[in-house]
Structure formats: C-alpha cells, structure tokens
mmJSON file of the N, C-alpha and C atoms, coordinates in Angstrom:
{"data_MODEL":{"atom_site":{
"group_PDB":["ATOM","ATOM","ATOM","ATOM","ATOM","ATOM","ATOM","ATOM","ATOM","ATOM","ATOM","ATOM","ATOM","ATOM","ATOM","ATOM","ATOM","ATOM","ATOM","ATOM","ATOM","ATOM","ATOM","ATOM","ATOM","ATOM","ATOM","ATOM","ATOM","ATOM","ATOM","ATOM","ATOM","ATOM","ATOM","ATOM","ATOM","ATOM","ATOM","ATOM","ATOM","ATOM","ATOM","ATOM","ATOM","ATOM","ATOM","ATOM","ATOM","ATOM","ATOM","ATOM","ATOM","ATOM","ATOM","ATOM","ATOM","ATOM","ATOM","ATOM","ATOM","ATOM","ATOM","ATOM","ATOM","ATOM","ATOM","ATOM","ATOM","ATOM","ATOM","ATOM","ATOM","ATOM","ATOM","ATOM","ATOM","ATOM","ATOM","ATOM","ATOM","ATOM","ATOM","ATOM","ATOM","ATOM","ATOM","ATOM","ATOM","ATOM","ATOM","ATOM","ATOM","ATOM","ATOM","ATOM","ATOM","ATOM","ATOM","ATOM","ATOM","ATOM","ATOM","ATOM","ATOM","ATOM","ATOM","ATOM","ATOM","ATOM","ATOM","ATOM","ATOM","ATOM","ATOM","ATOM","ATOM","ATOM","ATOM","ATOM","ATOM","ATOM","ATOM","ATOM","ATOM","ATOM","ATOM","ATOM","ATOM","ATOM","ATOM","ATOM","ATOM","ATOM","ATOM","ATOM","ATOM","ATOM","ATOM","ATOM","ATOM","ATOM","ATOM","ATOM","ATOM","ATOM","ATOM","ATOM","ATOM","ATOM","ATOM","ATOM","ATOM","ATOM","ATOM","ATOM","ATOM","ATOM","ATOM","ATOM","ATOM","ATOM","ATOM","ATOM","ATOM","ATOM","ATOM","ATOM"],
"id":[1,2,3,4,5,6,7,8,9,10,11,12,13,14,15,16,17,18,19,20,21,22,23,24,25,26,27,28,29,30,31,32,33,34,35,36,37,38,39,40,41,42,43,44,45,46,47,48,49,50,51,52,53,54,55,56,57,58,59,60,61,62,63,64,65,66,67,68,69,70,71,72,73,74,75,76,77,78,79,80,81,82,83,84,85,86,87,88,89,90,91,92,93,94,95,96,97,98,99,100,101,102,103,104,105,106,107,108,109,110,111,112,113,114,115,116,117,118,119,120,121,122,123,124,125,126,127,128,129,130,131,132,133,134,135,136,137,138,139,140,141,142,143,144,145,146,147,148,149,150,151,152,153,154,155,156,157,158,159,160,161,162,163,164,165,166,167,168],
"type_symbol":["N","C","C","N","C","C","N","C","C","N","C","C","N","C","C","N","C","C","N","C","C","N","C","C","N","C","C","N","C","C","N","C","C","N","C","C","N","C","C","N","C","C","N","C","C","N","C","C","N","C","C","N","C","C","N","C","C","N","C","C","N","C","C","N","C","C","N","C","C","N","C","C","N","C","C","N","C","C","N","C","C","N","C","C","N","C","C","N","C","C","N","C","C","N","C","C","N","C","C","N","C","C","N","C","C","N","C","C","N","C","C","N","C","C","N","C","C","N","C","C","N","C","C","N","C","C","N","C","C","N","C","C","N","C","C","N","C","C","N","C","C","N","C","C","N","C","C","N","C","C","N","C","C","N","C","C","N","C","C","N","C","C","N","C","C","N","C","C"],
"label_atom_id":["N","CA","C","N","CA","C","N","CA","C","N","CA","C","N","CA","C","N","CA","C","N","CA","C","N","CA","C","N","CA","C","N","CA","C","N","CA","C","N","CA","C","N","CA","C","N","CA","C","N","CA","C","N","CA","C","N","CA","C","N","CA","C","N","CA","C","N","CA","C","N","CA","C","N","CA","C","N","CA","C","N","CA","C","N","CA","C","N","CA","C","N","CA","C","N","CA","C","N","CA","C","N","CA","C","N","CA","C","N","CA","C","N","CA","C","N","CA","C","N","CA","C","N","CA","C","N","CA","C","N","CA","C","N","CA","C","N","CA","C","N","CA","C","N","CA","C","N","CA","C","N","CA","C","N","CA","C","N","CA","C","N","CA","C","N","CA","C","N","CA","C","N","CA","C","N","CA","C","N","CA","C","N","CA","C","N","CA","C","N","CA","C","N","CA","C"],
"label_alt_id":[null,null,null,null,null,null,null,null,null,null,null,null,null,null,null,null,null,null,null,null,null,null,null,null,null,null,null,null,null,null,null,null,null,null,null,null,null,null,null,null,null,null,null,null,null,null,null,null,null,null,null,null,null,null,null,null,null,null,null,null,null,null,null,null,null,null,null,null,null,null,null,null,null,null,null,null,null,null,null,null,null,null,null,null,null,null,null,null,null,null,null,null,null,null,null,null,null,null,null,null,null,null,null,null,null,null,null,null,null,null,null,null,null,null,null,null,null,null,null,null,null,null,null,null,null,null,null,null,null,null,null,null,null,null,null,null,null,null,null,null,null,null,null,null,null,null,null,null,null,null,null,null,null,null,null,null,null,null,null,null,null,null,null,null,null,null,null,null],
"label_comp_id":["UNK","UNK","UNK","UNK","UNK","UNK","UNK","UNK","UNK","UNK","UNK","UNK","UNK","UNK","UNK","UNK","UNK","UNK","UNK","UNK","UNK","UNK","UNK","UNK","UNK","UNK","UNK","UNK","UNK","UNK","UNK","UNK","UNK","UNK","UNK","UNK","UNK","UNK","UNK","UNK","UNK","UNK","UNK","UNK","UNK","UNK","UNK","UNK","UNK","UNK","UNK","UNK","UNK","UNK","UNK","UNK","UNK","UNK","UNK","UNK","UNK","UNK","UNK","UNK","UNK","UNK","UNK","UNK","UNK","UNK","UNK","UNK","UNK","UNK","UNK","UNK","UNK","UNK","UNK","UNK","UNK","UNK","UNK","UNK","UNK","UNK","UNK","UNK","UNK","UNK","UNK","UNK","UNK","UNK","UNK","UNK","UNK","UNK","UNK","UNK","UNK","UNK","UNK","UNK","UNK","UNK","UNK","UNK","UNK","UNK","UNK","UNK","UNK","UNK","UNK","UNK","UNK","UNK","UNK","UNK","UNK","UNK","UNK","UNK","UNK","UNK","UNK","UNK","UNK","UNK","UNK","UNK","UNK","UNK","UNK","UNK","UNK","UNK","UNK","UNK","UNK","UNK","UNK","UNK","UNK","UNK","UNK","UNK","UNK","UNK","UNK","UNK","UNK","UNK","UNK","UNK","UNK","UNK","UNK","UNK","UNK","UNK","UNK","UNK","UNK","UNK","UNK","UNK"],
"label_asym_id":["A","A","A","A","A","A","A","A","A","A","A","A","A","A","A","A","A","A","A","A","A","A","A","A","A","A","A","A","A","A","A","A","A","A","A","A","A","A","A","A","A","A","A","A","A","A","A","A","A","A","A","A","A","A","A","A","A","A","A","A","A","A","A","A","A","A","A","A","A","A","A","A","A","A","A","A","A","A","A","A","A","A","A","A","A","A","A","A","A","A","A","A","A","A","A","A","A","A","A","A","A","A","A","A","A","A","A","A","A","A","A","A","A","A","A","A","A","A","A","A","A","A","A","A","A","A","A","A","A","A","A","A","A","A","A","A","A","A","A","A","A","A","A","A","A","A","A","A","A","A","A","A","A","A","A","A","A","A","A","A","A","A","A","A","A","A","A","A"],
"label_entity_id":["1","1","1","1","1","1","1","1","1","1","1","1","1","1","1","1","1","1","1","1","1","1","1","1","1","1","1","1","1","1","1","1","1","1","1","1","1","1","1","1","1","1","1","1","1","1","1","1","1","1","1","1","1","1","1","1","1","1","1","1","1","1","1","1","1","1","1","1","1","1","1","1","1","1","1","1","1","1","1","1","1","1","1","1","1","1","1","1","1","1","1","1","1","1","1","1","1","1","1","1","1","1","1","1","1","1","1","1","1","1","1","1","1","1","1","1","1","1","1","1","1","1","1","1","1","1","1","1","1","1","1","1","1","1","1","1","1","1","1","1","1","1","1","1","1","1","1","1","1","1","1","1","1","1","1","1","1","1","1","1","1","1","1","1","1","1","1","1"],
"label_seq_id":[1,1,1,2,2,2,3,3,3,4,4,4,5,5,5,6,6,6,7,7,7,8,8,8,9,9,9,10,10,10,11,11,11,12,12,12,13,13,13,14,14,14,15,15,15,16,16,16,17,17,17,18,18,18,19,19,19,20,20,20,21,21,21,22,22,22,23,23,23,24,24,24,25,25,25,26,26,26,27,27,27,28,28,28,29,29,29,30,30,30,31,31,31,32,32,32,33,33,33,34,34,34,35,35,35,36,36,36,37,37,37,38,38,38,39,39,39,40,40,40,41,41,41,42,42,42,43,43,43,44,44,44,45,45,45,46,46,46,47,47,47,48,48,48,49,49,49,50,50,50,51,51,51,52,52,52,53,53,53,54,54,54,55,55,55,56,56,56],
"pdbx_PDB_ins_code":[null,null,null,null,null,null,null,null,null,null,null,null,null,null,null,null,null,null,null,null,null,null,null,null,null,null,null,null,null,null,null,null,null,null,null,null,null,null,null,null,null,null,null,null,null,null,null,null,null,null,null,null,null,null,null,null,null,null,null,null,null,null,null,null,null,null,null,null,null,null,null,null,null,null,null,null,null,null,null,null,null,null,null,null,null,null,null,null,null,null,null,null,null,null,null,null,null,null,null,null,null,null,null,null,null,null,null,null,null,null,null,null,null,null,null,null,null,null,null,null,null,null,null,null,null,null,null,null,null,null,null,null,null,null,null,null,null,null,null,null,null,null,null,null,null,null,null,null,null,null,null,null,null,null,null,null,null,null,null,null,null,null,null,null,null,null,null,null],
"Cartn_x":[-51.237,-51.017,-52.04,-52.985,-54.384,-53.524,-53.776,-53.17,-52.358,-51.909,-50.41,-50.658,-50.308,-50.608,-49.517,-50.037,-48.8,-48.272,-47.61,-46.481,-45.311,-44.521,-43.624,-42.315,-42.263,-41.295,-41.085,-41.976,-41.109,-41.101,-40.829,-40.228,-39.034,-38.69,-37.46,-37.048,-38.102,-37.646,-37.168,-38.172,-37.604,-36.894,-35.892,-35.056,-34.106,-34.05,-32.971,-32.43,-33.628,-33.374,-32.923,-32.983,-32.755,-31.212,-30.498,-29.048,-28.78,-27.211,-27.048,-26.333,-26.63,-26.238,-25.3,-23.687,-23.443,-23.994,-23.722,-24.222,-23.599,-24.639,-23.721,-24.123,-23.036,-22.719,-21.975,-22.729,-22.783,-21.11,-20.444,-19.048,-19.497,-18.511,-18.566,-18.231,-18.989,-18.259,-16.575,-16.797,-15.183,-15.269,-13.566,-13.815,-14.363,-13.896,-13.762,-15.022,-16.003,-17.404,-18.291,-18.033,-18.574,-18.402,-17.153,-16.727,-17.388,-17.589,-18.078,-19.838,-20.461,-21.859,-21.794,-20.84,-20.97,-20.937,-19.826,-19.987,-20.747,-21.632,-22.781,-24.069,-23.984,-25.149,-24.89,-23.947,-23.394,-23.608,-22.438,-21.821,-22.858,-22.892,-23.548,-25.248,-25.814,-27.577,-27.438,-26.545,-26.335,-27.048,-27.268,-27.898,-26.822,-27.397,-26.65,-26.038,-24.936,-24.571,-25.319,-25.203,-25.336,-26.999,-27.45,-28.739,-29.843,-29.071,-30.31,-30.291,-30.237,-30.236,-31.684,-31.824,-33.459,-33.723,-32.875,-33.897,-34.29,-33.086,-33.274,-33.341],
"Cartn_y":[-65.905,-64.532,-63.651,-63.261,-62.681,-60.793,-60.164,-59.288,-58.864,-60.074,-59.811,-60.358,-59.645,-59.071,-60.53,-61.748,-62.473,-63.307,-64.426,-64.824,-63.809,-64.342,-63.394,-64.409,-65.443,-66.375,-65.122,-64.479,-63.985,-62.325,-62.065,-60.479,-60.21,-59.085,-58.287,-59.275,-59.946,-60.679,-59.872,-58.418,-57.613,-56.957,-56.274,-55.569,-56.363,-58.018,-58.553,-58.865,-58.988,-58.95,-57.669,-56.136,-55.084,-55.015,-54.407,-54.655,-53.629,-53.289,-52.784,-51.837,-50.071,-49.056,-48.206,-47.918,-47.148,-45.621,-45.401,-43.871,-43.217,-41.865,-40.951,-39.582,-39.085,-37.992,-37.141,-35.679,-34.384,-33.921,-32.932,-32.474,-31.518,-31.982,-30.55,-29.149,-28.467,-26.888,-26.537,-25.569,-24.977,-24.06,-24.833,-24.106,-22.499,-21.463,-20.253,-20.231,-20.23,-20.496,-20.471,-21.647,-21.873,-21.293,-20.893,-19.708,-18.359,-17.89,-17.171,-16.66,-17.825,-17.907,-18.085,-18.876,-18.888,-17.181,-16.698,-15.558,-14.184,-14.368,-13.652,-14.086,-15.245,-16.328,-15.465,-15.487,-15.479,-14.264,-13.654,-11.929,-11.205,-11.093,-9.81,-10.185,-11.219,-11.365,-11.876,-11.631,-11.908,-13.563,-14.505,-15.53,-16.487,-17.467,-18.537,-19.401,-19.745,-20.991,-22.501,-23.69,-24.639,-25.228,-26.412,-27.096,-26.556,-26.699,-26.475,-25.041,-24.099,-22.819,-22.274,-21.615,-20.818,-22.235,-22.845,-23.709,-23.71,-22.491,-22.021,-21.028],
"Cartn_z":[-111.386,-111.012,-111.72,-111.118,-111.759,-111.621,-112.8,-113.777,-114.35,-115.094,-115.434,-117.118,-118.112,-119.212,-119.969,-120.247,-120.987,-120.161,-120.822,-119.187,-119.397,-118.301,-117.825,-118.632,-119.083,-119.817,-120.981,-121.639,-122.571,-122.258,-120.892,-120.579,-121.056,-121.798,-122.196,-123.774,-124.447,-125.565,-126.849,-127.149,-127.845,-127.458,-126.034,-125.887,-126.423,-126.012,-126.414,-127.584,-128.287,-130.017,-131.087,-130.213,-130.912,-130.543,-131.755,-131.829,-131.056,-130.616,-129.346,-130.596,-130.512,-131.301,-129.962,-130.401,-129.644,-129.109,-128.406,-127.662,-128.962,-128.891,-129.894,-129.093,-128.534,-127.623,-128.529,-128.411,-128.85,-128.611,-129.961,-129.143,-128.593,-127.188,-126.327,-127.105,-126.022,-126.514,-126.312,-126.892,-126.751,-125.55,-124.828,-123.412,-123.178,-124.542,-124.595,-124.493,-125.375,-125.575,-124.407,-123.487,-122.856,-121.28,-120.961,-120.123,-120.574,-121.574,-122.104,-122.011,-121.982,-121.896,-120.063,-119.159,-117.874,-117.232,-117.964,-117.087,-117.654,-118.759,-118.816,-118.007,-117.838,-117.083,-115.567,-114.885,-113.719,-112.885,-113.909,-113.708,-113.81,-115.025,-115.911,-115.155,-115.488,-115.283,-113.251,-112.755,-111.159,-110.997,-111.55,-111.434,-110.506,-109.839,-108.783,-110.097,-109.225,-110.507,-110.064,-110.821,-110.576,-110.943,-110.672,-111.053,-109.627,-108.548,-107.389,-107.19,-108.086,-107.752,-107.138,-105.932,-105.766,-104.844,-104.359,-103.429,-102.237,-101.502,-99.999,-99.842],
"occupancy":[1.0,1.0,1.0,1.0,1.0,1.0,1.0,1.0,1.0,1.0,1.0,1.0,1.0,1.0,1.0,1.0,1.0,1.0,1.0,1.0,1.0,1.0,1.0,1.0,1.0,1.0,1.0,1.0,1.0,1.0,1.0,1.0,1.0,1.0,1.0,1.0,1.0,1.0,1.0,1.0,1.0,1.0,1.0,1.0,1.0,1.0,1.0,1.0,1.0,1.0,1.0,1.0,1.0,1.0,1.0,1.0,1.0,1.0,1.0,1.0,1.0,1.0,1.0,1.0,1.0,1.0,1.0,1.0,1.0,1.0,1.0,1.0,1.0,1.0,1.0,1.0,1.0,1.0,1.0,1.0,1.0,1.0,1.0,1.0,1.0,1.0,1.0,1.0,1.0,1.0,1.0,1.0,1.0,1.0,1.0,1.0,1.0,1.0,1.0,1.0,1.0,1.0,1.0,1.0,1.0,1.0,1.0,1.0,1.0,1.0,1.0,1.0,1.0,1.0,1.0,1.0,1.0,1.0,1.0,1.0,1.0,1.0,1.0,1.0,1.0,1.0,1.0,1.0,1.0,1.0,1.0,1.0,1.0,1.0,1.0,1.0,1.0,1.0,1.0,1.0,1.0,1.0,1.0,1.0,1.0,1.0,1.0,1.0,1.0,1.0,1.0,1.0,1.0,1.0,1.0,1.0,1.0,1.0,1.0,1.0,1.0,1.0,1.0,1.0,1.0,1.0,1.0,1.0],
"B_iso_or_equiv":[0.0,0.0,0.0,0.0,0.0,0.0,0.0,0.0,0.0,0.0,0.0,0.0,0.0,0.0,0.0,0.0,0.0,0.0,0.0,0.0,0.0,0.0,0.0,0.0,0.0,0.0,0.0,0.0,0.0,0.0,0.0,0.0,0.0,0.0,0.0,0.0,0.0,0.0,0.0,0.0,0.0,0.0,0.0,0.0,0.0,0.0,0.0,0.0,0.0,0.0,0.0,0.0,0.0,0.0,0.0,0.0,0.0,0.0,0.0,0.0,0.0,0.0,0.0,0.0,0.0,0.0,0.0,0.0,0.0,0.0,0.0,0.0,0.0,0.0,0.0,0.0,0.0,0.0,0.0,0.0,0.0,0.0,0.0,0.0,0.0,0.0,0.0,0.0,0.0,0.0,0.0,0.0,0.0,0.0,0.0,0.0,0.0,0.0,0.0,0.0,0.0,0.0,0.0,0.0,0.0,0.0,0.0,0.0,0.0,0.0,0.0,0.0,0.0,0.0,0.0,0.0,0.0,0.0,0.0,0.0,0.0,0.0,0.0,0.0,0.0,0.0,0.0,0.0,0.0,0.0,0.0,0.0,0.0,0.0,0.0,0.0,0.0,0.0,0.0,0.0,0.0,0.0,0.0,0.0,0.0,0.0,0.0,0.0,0.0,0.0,0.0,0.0,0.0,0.0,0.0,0.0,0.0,0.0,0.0,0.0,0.0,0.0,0.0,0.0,0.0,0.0,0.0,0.0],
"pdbx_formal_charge":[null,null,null,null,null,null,null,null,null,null,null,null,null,null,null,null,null,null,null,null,null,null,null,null,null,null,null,null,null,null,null,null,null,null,null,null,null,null,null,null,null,null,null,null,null,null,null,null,null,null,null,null,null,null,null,null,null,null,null,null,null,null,null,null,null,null,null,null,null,null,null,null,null,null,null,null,null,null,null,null,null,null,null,null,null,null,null,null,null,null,null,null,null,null,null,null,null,null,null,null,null,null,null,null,null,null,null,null,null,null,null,null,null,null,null,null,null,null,null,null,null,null,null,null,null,null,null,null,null,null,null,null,null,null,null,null,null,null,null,null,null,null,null,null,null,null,null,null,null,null,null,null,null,null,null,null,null,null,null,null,null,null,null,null,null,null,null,null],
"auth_seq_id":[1,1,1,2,2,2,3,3,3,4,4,4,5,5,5,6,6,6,7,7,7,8,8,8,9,9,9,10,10,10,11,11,11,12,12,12,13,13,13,14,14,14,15,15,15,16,16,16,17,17,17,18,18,18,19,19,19,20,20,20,21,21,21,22,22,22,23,23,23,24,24,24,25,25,25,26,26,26,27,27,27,28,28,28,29,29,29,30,30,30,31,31,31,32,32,32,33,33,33,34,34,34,35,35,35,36,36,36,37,37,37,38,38,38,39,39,39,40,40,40,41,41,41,42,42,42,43,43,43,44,44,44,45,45,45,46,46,46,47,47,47,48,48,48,49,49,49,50,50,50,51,51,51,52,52,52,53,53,53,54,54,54,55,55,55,56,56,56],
"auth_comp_id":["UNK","UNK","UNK","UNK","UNK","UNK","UNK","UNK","UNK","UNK","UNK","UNK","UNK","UNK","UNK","UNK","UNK","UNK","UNK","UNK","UNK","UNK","UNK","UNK","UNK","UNK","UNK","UNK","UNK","UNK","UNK","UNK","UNK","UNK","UNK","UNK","UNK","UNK","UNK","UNK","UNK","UNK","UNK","UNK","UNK","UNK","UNK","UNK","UNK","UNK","UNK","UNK","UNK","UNK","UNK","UNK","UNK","UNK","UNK","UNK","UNK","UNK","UNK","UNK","UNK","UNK","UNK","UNK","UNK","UNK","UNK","UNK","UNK","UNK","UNK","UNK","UNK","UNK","UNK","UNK","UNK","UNK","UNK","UNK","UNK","UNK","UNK","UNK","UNK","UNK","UNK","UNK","UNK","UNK","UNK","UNK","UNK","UNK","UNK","UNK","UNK","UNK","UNK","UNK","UNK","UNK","UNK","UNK","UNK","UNK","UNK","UNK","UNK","UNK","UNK","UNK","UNK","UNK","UNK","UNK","UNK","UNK","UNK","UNK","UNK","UNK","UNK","UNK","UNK","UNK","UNK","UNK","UNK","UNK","UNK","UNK","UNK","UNK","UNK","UNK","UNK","UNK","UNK","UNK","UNK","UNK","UNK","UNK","UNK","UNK","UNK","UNK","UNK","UNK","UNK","UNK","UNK","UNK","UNK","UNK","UNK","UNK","UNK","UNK","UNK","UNK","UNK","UNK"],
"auth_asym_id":["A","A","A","A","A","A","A","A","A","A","A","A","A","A","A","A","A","A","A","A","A","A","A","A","A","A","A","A","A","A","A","A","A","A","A","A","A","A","A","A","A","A","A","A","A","A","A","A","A","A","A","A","A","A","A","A","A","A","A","A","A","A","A","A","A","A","A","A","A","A","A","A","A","A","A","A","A","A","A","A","A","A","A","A","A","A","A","A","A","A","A","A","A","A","A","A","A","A","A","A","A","A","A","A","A","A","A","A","A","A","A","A","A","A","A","A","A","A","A","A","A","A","A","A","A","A","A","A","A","A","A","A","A","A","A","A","A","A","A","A","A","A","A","A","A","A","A","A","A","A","A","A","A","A","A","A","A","A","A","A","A","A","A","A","A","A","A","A"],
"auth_atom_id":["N","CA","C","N","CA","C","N","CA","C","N","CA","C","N","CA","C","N","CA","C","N","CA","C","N","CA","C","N","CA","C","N","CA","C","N","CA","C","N","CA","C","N","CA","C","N","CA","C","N","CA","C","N","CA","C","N","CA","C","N","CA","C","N","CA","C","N","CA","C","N","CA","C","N","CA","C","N","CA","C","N","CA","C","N","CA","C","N","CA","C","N","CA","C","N","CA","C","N","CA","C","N","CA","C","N","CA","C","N","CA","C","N","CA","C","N","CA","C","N","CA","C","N","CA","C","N","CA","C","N","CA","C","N","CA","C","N","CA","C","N","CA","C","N","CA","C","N","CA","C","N","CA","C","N","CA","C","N","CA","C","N","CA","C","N","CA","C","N","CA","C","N","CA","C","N","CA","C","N","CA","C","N","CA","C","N","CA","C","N","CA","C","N","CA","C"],
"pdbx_PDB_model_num":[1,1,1,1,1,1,1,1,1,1,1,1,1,1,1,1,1,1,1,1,1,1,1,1,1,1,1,1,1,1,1,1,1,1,1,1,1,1,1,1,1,1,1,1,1,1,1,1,1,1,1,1,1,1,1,1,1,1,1,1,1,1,1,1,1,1,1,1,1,1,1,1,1,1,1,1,1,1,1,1,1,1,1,1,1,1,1,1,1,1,1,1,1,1,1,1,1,1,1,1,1,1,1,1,1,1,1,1,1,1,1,1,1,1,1,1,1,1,1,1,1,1,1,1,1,1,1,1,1,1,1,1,1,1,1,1,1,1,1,1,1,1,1,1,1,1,1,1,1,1,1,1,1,1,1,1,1,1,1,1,1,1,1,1,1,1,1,1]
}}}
C-alpha cells in the first residue's frame, strides 16, 4: 500500500495504552441565574433564541 506512514498492525496502540480518565463536566448553573441571563439575552437586547439564530 504505497503511502501509508507504518503498518497499520500497530494503529490505535497508544490510544489503547492511555488509561481511560472519567469525563469531568462543569456544575451547571443555577436555574435562577441562568433564566436570568436568558431573559436579558432575549427580552431586554431583542435577540432570537437558540444556536441557528440569523439563518433565514
């Protein structure tokens, strides 16, 4: 197989050897908080809600 960097016998050898660390996920906000920042986002600055905002 002309360009292939190594054989392919030892693909994924160091993923498999690095120990598996759980996720470490951020605490959420506090509902108040975060209702709080939505409806200045929203209300007050008239902005769309959501990720695809401004796409049509």
């Amino acid at each position: 197989m002309p360009g292939s960097h190594g054989s392919l016998t030892k693909a994924g050898k160091v993923r498999s050897q690095t120990p598996k660390v759980p996720s470490h996920r951020p605490p959420k906000e506090i509902p108040r908080v975060r209702n709080r920042k939505n409806y200045i986002k929203r209300i007050q600055r008239n902005r769309d809600a959501g990720q695809g905002r401004g796409r049509r």
